[in-house]
C-alpha positions in Angstrom: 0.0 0.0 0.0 2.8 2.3 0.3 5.4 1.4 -2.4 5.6 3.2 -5.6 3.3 1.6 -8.7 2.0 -0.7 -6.3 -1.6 -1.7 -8.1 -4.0 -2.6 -5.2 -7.2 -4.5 -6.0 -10.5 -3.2 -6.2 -11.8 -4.3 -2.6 -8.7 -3.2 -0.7 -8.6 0.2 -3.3 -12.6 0.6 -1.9 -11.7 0.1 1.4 -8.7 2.7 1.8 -11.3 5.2 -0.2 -13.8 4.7 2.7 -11.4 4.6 5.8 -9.5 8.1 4.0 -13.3 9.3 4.0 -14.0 8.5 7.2 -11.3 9.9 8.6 -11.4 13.2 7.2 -15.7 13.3 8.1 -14.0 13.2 11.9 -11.5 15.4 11.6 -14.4 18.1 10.0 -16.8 16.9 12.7 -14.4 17.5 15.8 -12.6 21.4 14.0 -16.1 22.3 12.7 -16.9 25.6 14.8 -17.9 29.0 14.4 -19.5 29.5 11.1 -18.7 26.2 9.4 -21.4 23.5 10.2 -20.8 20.3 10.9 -21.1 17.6 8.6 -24.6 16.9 11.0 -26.2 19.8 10.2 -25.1 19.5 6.0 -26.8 16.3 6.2 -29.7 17.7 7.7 -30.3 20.2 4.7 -29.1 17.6 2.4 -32.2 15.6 3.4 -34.3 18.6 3.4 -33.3 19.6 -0.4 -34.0 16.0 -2.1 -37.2 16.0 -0.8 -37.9 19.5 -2.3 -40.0 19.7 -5.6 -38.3 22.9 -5.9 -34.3 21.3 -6.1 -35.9 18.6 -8.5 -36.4 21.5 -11.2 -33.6 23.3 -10.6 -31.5 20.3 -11.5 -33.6 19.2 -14.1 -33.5 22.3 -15.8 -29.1 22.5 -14.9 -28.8 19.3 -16.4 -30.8 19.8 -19.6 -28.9 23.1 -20.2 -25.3 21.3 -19.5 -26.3 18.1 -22.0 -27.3 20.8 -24.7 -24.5 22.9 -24.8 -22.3 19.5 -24.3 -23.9 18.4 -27.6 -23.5 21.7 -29.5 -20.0 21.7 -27.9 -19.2 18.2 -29.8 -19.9 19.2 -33.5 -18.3 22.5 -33.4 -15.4 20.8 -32.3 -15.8 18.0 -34.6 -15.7 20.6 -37.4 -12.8 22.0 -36.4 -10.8 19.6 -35.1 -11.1 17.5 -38.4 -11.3 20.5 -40.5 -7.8 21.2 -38.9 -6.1 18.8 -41.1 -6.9 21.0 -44.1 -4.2 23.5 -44.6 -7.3 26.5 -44.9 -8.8 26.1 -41.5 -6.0 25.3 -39.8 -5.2 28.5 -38.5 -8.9 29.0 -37.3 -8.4 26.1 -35.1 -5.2 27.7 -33.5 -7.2 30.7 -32.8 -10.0 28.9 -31.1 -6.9 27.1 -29.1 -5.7 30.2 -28.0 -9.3 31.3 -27.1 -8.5 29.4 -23.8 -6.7 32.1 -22.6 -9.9 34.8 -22.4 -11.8 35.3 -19.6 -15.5 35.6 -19.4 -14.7 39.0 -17.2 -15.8 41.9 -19.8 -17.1 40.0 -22.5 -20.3 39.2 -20.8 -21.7 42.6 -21.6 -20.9 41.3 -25.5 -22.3 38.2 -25.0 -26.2 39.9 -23.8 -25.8 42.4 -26.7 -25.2 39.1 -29.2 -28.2 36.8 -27.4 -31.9 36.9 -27.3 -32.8 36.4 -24.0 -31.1 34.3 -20.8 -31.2 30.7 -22.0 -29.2 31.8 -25.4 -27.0 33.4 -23.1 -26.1 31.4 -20.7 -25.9 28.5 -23.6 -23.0 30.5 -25.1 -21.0 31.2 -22.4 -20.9 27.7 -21.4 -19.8 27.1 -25.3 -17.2 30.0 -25.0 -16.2 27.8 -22.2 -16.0 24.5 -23.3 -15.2 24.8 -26.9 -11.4 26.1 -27.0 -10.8 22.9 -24.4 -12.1 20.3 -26.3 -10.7 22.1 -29.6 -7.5 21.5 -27.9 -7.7 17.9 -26.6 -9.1 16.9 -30.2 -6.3 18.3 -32.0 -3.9 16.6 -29.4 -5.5 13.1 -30.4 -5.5 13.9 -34.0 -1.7 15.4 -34.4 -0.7 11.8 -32.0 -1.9 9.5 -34.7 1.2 7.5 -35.7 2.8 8.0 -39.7 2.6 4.7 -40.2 -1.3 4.1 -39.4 -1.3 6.7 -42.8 1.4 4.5 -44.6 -0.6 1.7 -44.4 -3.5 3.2 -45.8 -1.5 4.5 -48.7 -0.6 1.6 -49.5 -3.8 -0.5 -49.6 -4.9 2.3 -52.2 -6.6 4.7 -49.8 -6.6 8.6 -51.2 -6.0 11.6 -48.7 -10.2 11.4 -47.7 -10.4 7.8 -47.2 -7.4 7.8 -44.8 -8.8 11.1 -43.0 -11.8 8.8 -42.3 -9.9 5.3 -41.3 -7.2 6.4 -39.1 -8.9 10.1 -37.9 -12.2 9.7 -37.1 -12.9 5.8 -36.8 -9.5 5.5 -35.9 -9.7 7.6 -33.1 -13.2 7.8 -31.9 -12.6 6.0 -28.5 -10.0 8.7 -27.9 -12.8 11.6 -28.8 -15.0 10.3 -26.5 -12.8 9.9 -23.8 -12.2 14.0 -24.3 -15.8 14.5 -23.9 -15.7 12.1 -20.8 -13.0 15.1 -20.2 -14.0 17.9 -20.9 -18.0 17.5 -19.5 -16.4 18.5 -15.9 -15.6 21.8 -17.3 -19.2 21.9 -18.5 -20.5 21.2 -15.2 -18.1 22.8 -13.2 -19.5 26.4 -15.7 -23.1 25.5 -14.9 -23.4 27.6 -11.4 -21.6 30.6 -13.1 -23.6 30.4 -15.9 -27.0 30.7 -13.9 -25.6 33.0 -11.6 -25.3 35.7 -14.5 -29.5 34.6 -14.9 -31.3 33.3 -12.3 -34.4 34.2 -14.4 -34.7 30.3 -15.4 -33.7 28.9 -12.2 -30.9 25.9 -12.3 -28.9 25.0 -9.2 -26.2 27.5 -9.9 -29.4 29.9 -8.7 -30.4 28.4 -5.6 -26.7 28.3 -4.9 -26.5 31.9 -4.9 -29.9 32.2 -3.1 -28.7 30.1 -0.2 -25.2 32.1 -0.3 -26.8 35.5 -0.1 -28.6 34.4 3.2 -25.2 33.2 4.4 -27.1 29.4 4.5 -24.2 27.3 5.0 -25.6 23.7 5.5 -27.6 24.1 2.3 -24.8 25.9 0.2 -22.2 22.7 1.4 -25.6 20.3 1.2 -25.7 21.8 -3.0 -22.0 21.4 -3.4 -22.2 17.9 -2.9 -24.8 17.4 -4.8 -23.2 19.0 -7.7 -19.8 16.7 -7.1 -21.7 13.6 -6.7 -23.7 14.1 -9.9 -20.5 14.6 -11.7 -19.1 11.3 -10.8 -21.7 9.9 -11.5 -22.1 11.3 -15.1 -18.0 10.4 -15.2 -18.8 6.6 -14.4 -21.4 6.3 -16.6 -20.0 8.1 -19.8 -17.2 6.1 -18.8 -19.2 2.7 -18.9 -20.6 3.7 -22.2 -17.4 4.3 -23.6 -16.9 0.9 -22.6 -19.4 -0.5 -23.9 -19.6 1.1 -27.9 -15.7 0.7 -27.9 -15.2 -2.8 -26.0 -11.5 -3.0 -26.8 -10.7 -0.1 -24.3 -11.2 -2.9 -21.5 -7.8 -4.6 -22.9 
């Protein structure tokens, strides 16, 4: 357990997860004080919020927003990151690369002047977010196939379009949805922002702030764990589906 590139097995991996969990639930119970509850009283509101019908449509409408601009996220990016290999876009997806670098600070006044009302808004600053990520991590997988996966297909015959399609994007589709698998936590880690900017169509990022204006602790901590336990879960399962339309990723 403590030698370097030691694999453990699943059981004894579960049961260091749960004692390391443990532990550090103690150590928050017993320095808890002052304004930071205990993990009692986050429990307590984290009961009170699933049995809301209020926190049901909040997420509902969180996770309907995140999956659509997830999905519009995808073919942009497919379009550019295989319309990279052409010699004419390539230098439009270097600039969306280098997008990654810009913050949301200033351009938000942009963004409302571009958009129709608060769901188009928040839709494109989650795709402002997202896209120059995956745009990056596509082009990574792309630029990493080998020359001799290409060689090959030269020399059964293949012309420049038939070996774009064999080795880029059949080729490498495990790899493209393992950067989705990726890049979703960016998605989901976005979503409070987002519907901070417009509370107007609720979501979880707006109850967060309601709860945070009132200084509401237990239910502020109660939503954050929400939020990360509904992110590994979405990572195991897009993870398991991986699995399952590309089985050879088990070997």
């Amino acid at each position: 357990m403590f030698k370097p590139f030691e694999k453990l097995n699943r059981q004894t991996f579960l049961i260091l997860v749960a004692a390391q969990s443990a532990v550090a639930l103690l150590a928050w119970q017993v320095s808890g004080q002052g304004l930071i509850p205990h993990p009692s009283a986050v429990l307590a509101a984290l009961g009170q919020l699933l049995t809301t019908r209020l926190f049901a449509d909040n997420l509902l409408t969180s996770l309907l927003l995140t999956g659509q601009a997830l999905l519009y996220a995808v073919v942009i990016t497919l379009v550019l990151a295989y319309g990279a290999v052409i010699p004419f876009f390539t230098p439009v997806a270097q600039f969306i690369v280098k997008c990654r670098y810009l913050t949301l600070t200033g351009l938000i006044f942009i963004f409302t002047l571009l958009t129709r009302d608060g769901s188009q808004l928040k839709l494109s600053l989650l795709l402002f977010g997202i896209v120059p990520f995956l745009v990056t991590s596509f082009l990574s997988v792309i630029l990493r196939a080998p020359a001799q996966e290409f060689e090959l297909c030269q020399t059964l015959g293949y012309n420049r379009w038939q070996s774009l399609y064999e080795v880029i994007i059949v080729g490498k589709a495990d790899q493209v949805f393992e950067v989705v698998r990726q890049n979703f936590a960016i998605a989901w880690m976005m979503i409070t922002m987002v519907e901070g900017l417009n509370m107007s169509e609720g979501g979880i990022g707006a109850l967060l702030i309601k709860y945070n204006k009132y200084n509401d602790l237990p239910h502020v901590l109660a939503l954050q764990a929400v939020i990360f336990g509904i992110g590994l879960c979405l990572d195991y399962l897009l993870g398991e589906l991986r699995h399952w339309l590309f089985p050879y990723t088990k070997l």
